[in-house]
N, C-alpha and C positions, 0 to 999 in steps of 0.2 A: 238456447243459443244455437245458433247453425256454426257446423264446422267452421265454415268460412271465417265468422266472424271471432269466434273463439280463435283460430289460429291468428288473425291480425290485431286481434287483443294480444294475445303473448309475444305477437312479435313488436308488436308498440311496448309492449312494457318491456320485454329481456332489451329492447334496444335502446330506451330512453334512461335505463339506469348506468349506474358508475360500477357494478361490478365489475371490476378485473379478472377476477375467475371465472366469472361467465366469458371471459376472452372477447367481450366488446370493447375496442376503443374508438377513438375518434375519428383513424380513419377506414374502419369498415360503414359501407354500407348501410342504410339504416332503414331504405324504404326501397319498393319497385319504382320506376320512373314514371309509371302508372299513377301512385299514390301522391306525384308533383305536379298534377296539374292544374292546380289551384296558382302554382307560381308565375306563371305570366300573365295568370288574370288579377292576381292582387297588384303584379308589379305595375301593371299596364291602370288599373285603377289609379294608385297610388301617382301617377305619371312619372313612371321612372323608365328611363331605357334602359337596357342591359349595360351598359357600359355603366352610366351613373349607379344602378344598383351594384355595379362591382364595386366602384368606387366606396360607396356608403359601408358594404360589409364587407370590403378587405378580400373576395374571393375572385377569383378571375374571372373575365367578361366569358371568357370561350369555355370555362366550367359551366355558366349559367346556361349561356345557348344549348349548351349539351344538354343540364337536367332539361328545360324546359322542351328539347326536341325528341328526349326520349332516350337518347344516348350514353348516358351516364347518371346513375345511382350516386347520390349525397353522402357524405360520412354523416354523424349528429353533429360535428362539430361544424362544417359546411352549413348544413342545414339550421345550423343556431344562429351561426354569424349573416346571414340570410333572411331570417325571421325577424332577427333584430333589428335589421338594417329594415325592414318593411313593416317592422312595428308592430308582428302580429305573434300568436304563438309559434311553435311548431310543427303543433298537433294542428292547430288551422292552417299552415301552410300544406301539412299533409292531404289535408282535405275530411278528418276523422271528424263521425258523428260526434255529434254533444258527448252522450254519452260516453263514450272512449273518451272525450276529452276529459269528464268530469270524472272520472276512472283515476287515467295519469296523474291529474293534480292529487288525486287524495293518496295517491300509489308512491309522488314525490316527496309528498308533506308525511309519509310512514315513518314509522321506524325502521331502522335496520331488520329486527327481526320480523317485523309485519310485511317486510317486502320479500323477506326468504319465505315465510310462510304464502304469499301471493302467488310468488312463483312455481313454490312446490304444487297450490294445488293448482294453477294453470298447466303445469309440466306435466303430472297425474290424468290430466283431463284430454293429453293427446293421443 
């Protein structure tokens, strides 16, 4: 694995779990505005304007123009109610290879402790 991709592995995973100790909540950040730009091309697939896709996930029109222009970073929580509303994952809205995607699901579907040991050795590997 290259740096690169090891680091946005562990930052897809510390950011897509519920630890509280890890001091993630919902509304930090979860991705670069980089990593969103899949979102106006799903939206715009889907034929939704910004205004109807606020409407559909409850988030405001002028937060969406923002991720989509680069100007503001997504909580998970944002980013959930978002995905939802577009009917796809998060991790596709991300824009994350298969793989990473196929990662997170098995990473969500853990246990508690199979996910502290994930992290530990993603954490060990920086």
């Amino acid at each position: 694995m290259t740096q690169l991709y090891v680091e946005r592995m562990y930052r897809s995973i510390r950011q897509t779990n519920n630890y509280t100790d890890a001091g993630i909540a919902g509304i930090v950040p979860v991705c670069d505005t980089a990593d969103m730009k899949n979102l106006a091309r799903i939206r715009k697939t889907r034929g939704f304007s910004q205004a109807k896709l606020a409407e559909l996930s409850g988030v405001k029109q002028a937060t969406i123009s923002r991720i989509e222009s680069g100007t503001n970073n997504p909580s998970l929580d944002t980013a959930d109610k978002i995905a939802a509303a577009l009917q796809v994952s998060t991790v596709e809205l991300f824009g994350l290879p298969e793989l990473e995607q196929r990662f997170l699901e098995a990473f969500r579907s853990a246990t508690p402790e199979r996910r502290a040991a994930l992290l530990t050795l993603l954490e060990s590997d920086q």
